[in-house]
C-alpha positions as CSV (number, residue, x, y, z in Angstrom):
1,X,9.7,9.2,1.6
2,X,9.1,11.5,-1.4
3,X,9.4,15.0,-1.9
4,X,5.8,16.5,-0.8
5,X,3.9,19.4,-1.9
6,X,4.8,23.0,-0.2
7,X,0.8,22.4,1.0
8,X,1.6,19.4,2.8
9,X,5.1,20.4,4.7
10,X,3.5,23.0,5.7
11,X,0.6,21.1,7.0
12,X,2.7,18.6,8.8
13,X,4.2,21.1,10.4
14,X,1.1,22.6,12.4
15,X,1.6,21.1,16.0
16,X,-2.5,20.8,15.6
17,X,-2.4,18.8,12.6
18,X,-2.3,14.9,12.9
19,X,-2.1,13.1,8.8
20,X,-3.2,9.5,7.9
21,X,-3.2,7.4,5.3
22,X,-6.9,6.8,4.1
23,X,-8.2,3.3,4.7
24,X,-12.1,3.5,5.0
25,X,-11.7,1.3,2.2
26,X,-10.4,-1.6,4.3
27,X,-13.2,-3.4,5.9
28,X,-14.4,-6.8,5.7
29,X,-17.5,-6.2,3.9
30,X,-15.5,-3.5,1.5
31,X,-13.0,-6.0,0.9
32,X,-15.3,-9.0,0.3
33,X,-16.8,-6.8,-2.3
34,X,-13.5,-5.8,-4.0
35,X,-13.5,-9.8,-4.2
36,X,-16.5,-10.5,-5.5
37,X,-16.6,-7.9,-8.0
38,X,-13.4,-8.9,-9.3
39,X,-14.4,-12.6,-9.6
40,X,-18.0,-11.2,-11.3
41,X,-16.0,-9.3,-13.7
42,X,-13.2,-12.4,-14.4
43,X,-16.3,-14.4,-15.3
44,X,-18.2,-12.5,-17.5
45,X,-15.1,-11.4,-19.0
46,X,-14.5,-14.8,-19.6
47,X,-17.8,-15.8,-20.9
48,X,-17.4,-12.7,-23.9
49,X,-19.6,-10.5,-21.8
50,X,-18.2,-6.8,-20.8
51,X,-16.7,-6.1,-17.6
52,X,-18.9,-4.2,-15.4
53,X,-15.8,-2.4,-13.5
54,X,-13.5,-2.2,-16.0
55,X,-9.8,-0.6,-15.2
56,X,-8.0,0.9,-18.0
């Protein structure tokens, strides 16, 4: 692993803290949508229209 921030060693080091990775994100539904909004934007992007959730 990386260097941390001074914040987070010190963090990690509380015997009262417990840290996770964030993954509300991952859920069926979220990730269907991920899927479908990708495919939506692939298409119009395709067809000349503009991307509704462009990246840069």
């Amino acid at each position: 692993m990386g260097s941390l921030p001074d914040e987070y060693t010190e963090l990690i080091n509380l015997p009262n803290v417990v840290m996770s990775p964030h993954s509300a994100y991952y859920t069926k539904m979220a990730v269907k949508n991920m899927f479908l909004q990708s495919m939506t934007d692939i298409e119009r992007t395709l067809s000349g229209k503009k991307a509704f959730f462009k990246v840069n």
